[in-house]
Phi, psi and omega in degrees: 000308170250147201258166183269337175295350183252037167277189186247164166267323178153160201280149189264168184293304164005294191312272206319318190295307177301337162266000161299293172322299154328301169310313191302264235315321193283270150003297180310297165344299201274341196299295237267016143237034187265065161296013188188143186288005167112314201215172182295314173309306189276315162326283227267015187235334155283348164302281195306317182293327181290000159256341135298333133321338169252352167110345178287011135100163163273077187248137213233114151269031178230185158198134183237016154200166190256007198298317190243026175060043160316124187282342170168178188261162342301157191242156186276143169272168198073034172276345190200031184190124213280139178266009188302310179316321154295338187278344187283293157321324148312317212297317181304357200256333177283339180286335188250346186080326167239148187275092171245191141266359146300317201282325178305327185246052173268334167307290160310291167297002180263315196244031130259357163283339186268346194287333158318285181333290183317319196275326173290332164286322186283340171268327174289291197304333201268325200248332182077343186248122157324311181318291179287349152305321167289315203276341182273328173269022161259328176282306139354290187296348194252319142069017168074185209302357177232036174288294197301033188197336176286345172271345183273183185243096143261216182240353187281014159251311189306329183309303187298298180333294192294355192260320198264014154282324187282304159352293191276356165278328178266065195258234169277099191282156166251169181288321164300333206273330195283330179298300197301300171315340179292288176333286203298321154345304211285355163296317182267004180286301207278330166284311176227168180309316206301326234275352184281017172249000179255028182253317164309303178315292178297319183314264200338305162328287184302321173310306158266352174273311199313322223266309188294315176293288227285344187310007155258027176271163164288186211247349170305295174321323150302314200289293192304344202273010193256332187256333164268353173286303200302309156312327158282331165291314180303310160327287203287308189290321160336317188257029151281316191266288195331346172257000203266316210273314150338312182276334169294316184288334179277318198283341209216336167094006185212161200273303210260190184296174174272126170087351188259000152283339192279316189296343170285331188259018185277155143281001174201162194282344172297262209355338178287349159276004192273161179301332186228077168306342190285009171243031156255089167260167142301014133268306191310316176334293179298341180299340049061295205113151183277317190311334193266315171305321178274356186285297178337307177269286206300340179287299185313295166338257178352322185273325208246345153272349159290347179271338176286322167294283185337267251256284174303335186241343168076014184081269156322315163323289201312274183302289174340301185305329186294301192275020179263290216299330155302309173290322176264015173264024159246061154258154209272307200296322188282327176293332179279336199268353164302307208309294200280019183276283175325305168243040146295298206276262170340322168287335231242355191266338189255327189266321209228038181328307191246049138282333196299313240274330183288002158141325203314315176303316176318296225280307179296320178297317171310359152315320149249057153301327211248346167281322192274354207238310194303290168313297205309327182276347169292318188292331159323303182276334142330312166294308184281002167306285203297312180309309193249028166058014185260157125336300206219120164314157170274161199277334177275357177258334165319296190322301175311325161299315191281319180301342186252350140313298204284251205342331179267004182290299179288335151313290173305333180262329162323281173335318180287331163303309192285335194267338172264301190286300197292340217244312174282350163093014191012085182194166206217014211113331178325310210259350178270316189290291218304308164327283182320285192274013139291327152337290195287310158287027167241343149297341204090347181312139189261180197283316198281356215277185193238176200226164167218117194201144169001295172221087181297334184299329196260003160300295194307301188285332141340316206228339130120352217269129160319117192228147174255190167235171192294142179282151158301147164131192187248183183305309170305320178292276205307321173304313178334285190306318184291330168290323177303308193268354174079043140253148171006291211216137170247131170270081183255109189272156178315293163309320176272012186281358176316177164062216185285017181241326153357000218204317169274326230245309204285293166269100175277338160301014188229026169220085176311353178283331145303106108309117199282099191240355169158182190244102143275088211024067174090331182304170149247137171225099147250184170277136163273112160258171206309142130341107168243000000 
């Protein structure tokens, strides 16, 4: 498509400041309208940091599932949700010396600054032209439906940063390249469960190219040098994982989370509260029916490649990337990232339908974000090629094109911002708990008593007050449970009244073991009383 005189000489340090700056400003932006962390997932990873920080260790003062029977509070942490992200959110609360959610998220606004850079170097190795190198790393700072999720503390700036470290190393490997690719595997572990499909990939990946480079070797010689790249990835993601997964086998007795097997045999995603996860087998599955079991995966399937247009492709995005990934595809980075695309899309739609569709694909597919961000402005120039019948676009209609990408990028993603932050207040409850338990102390809750509510991570941190979460299940299931753990007090929020707790929400008077103590913004709050 290009030729070498219409190459660039190379992005300049200029380059680099300026989007640096831009990267910072933009994250900040959004952090400084975030006062909380939003949703449950950035609650508990900001929960979890502030107890490493204060010095508690990985102890959990909540429980928001029942998946490994917790016997009671503090719960060891990490039973079903990966810690890098809290260890990140710690590192900022040591750095400053306070446990806030400013300091937590220093970390997080580091690597969506950095995360530009990188994804700009990584289009420049692919394309050679500056221009479109700035526009793929513009594209990166704005990045569309997940602008609004990279300052917070989740995983979704460590994903871009690490996809797009993986991306641009996975050229001609070396034995340092294959040990690092491991690492990074081993990152993508540690921050989430899905991140354990890129330790098969890369191994495969590293074997074969290593195998492939080597073809003027005798062929013994490729194969060791093909089995030690691989043994050195396999290294490097060990010397990421390898102590998480020791604590796991000391603390819960098993290499993976406890209880995250119960979750292939749930038929719907609240089934992730029941109190007794242990009656989700792979009879009760089959049990559904097949017609109901494939509707389930072909629904799932369906959502998360809509979500792959929407959400992943930015709408506008989407065909550009396809038709750079089609021109390019026997380049080795884009055949790996169709691949782990692919089955990413398939693990997460067939084994794990409604986690997929409840963000887990959004959420995990940011790995190739910074590849595909990379692409879009090539497929762009690809397209105005084909349009006007030159070789080579004039530079001011290049120009035009590309400025009128970044501009409808940074529109669309400031709307998803005013609309997901500004316009929903970005909170998830956070600013109701505090309510609710001045509510309770003025009932008499004493400080030790336990709360049982919707999103115990964000109870906690709000409030400092010890929380379970509400069980899947019917009124009798929820006394159970609030008895076992002693607690206190019930939160029953609107959203979370569904199913068989519907009915308790209407008549909050009619199950004397509730005592029924008032209405807060929709909330119902009652007392549990004692076991008779």
């Amino acid at each position: 498509m290009f030729s070498s005189s219409n190459h660039d000489k190379g992005i300049t340090r200029r380059d680099y400041l300026f989007l640096l700056i831009l990267a910072l400003i933009v994250p900040l932006t959004v952090a400084a309208l975030q006062h909380v962390p939003g949703y449950m997932d950035a609650a508990y990873y900001y929960a979890d940091g502030t107890q490493l920080a204060s010095g508690h260790g990985f102890q959990e003062p909540f429980i928001w599932n029942y998946l490994d029977h917790p016997q009671g509070l503090p719960h060891p942490a990490n039973a079903y949700w990966y810690p890098m992200a809290s260890l990140v959110a710690t590192a900022g609360m040591l750095l400053t010396g306070t446990i806030n959610f400013i300091s937590a998220r220093i970390g997080f606004v580091l690597m969506a600054a950095l995360a530009p850079l990188v994804t700009m170097s990584l289009a420049f190795r692919i394309s050679r032209r500056r221009s479109l190198a700035l526009l793929s790393g513009i594209l990166a700072i704005f990045s569309g439906y997940y602008l609004s999720f990279i300052a917070t503390t989740d995983n979704y700036s460590l994903y871009l940063l690490v996809g797009a470290f993986y991306f641009l190393i996975l050229d001609h490997l070396s034995l340092p390249k294959a040990a690092l690719l491991g690492f990074l595997a081993g990152v993508l572990n540690l921050a989430r469960g899905d991140g354990l499909l890129w330790l098969p990939l890369t191994l495969l990946v590293v074997t074969v190219i290593t195998y492939r480079q080597s073809s003027s070797d005798p062929i013994r010689n490729r194969i060791l040098l093909s089995l030690g790249c691989g043994l050195l990835s396999l290294a490097g993601y060990l010397l990421v994982m390898g102590a998480w997964i020791l604590r796991s086998l000391t603390v819960f007795g098993t290499m993976l989370p406890p209880g995250s097997g119960y979750t292939l045999w749930m038929t719907n995603y609240n089934q992730l509260y029941s109190f007794t996860p242990e009656i989700y087998t792979f009879q009760s599955w089959l049990a559904q029916g097949w017609q109901g079991i494939f509707k389930v995966r072909g629904e799932a399937l369906l959502q998360n490649m809509s979500t792959a247009f929407f959400a992943q492709g930015l709408i506008f995005l989407f065909p550009l990337v396809v038709i750079a990934i089609y021109h390019y595809r026997h380049m080795i980075r884009v055949q790996v990232a169709v691949l782990g695309w692919v089955l990413l899309l398939f693990t997460e739609s067939l084994l794990f339908p409604f986690a997929s569709v409840k963000g887990g694909f959004f959420h995990a597919g940011t790995v190739f974000q910074p590849l595909w961000f990379a692409l879009a402005p090539l497929g762009l120039e690809i397209l105005v090629v084909r349009l006007s019948k030159n070789k080579y676009p004039q530079p001011r209609t290049a120009a035009i094109f590309q400025v009128s990408l970044a501009v409808v990028v940074i529109i669309f993603s400031a709307m998803l911002v005013k609309i997901r932050v500004i316009d929903t207040g970005w909170n998830e409850g956070e600013y109701l708990y505090q309510n609710v338990d001045k509510f309770l102390v003025n009932h008499g809750a004493a400080s030790a008593e336990i709360v049982m509510t919707r999103n115990p991570p964000a109870y906690f941190i709000m409030t400092g007050r010890e929380a379970v979460v509400v069980p899947f299940g019917d009124v009798q299931t929820l006394i159970d449970t609030a008895r076992k753990y002693n607690v206190g007090y019930v939160i029953l929020e609107r959203k979370g009244a569904g199913g068989d707790l519907a009915n308790l929400y209407v008549h909050p008077d009619q199950y004397p073991p509730l005592e029924y103590l008032g209405m807060l913004d929709e909330t119902i709050i009652f007392h549990v009383n004692p076991a008779r």
